[in-house]
C-alpha positions in Angstrom: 239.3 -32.8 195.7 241.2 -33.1 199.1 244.4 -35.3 198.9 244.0 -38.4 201.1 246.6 -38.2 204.1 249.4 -40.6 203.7 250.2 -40.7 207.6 249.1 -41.6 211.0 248.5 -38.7 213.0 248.6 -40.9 216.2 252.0 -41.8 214.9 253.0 -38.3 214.1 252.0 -36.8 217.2 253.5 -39.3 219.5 256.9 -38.1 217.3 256.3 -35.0 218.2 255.7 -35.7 221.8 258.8 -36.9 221.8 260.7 -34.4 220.3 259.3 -31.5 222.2 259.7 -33.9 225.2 263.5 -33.5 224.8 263.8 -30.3 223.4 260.8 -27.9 225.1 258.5 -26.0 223.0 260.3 -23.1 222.2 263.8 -25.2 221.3 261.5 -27.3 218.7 261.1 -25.8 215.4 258.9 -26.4 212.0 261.7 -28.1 210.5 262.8 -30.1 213.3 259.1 -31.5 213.5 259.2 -32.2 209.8 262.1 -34.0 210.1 261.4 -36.2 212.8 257.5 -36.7 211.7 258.0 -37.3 208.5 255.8 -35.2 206.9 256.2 -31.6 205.8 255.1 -28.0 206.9 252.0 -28.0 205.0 250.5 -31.3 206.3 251.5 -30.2 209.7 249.9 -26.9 209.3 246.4 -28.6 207.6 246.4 -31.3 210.4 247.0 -28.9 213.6 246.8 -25.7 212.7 250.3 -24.5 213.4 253.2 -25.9 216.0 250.8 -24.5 219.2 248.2 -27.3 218.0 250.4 -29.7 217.2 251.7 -29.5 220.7 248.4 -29.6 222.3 247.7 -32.7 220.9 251.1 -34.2 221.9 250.4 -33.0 225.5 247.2 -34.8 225.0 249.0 -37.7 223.6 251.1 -37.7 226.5 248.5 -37.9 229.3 246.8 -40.5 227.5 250.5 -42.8 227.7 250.3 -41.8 231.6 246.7 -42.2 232.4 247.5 -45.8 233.0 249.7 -44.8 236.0 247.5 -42.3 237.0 244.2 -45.0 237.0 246.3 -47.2 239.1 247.4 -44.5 241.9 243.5 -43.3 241.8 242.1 -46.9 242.9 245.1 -47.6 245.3 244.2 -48.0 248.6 247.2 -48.3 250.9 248.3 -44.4 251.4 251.0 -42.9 251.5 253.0 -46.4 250.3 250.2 -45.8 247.2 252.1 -42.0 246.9 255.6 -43.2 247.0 254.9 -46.4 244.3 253.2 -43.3 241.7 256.6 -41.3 242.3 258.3 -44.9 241.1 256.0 -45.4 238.7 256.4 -41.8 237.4 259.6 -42.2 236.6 259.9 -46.3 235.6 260.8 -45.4 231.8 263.4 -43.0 232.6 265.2 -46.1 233.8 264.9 -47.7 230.2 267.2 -47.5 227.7 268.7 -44.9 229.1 265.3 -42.5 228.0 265.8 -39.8 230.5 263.6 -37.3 229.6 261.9 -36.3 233.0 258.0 -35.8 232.9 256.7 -33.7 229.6 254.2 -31.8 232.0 256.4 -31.1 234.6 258.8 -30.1 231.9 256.1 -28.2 229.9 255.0 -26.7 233.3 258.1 -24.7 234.1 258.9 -24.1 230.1 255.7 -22.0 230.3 255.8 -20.8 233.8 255.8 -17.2 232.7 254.1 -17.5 229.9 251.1 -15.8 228.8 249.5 -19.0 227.0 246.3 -19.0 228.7 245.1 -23.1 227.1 249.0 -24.3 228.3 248.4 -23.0 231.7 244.7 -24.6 231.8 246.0 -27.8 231.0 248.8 -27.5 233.3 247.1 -26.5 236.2 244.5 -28.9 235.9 246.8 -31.7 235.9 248.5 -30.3 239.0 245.6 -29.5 241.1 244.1 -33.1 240.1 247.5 -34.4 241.2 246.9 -32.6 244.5 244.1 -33.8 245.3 244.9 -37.4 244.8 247.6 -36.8 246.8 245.0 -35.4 249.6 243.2 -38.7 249.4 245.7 -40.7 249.9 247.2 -38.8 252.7 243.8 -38.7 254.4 243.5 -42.7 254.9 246.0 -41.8 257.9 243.2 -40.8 260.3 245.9 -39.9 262.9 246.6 -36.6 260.6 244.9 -33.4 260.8 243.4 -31.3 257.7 246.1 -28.7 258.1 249.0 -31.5 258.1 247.4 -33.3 255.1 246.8 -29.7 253.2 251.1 -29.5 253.9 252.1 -32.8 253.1 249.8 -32.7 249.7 251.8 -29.2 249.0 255.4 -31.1 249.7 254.8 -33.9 247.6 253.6 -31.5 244.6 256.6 -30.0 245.1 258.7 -33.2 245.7 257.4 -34.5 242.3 258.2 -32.0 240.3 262.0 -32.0 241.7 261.8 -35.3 240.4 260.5 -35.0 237.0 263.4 -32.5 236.8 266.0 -34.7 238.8 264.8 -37.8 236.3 266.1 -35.9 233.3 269.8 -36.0 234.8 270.8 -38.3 237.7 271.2 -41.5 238.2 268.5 -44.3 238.9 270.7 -44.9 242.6 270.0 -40.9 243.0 266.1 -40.8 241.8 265.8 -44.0 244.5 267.0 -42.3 247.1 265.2 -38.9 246.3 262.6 -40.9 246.6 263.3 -42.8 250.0 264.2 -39.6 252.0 261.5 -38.0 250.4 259.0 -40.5 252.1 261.2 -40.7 255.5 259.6 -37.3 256.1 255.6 -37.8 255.4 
């Protein structure tokens, strides 16, 4: 007979979100996750499958924390002003508690930037060309801009946004704000 679990996974996970968060994948070991989940090797292992599926579902469970930010930037309809409030927004609970940690997919993004893991780079790439695109739409309520401009702008603040998620894990809030404003003095 199968032992009943004696844990949330919803809990566990969101531990380990938060450790690899801090530490990247590779940095994170077995029993660091033990220790900060609670639980031990085997549970992890008959829950996720091994440390890969235990940080697929944190990745999951990070998106689902964000999706609120990203709901609210998709049903924004002021431009550009909707584009600079998501890079705020983005980066809101860096400014608590000290909790700089930058953004786990930006952080996951250029941890597995040469990697081979085909699922990791799905994931990541889908996040980033939906993140693109959002950033088309809202650049595209400016009629006075052409398709190639938009296309340019959309690639600037892709790039702008991850220099943030990076900055957010080691400057100040007064730095991050004015990233931010000179970032937007130029769309």
């Amino acid at each position: 007979m199968a032992r009943k679990k004696e844990y949330n996974e919803d809990v566990v996970v969101e531990k380990a979100m938060n450790l690899f968060w801090r530490n990247g994948y590779e940095t994170t070991s077995m029993q660091m996750l033990e220790k900060e989940m609670g639980i031990n090797k085997f549970s992890i292992y008959a829950s996720f499958g091994n440390k890969h599926g235990l940080f697929l579902e944190s990745l999951k469970c990070y998106k689902g924390k964000v999706n609120s930010i990203l709901e609210k930037f998709k049903k924004a309809t002021n431009g550009v002003e909707d584009i600079k409030q998501f890079f705020y927004d983005s980066v809101s609970s860096n400014f608590k508690d000290d909790n700089q940690k930058g953004c786990f997919v930006t952080n996951t993004y250029n941890e597995f930037s040469e990697s081979e893991d085909v699922l990791i780079k799905e994931q990541m790439t889908h996040f980033m060309d939906n993140l693109k695109k959002l950033f088309i739409e809202k650049l595209k309520m400016d009629s006075t801009k052409d398709g190639e401009t938009i296309l340019k702008e959309a690639n600037f603040l892709l790039l702008a946004k991850h220099g943030l998620a990076a900055a957010a894990r080691v400057n100040t809030k007064e730095e991050i704000v004015d990233y931010i404003e000179m970032t937007f003095k130029n769309i």
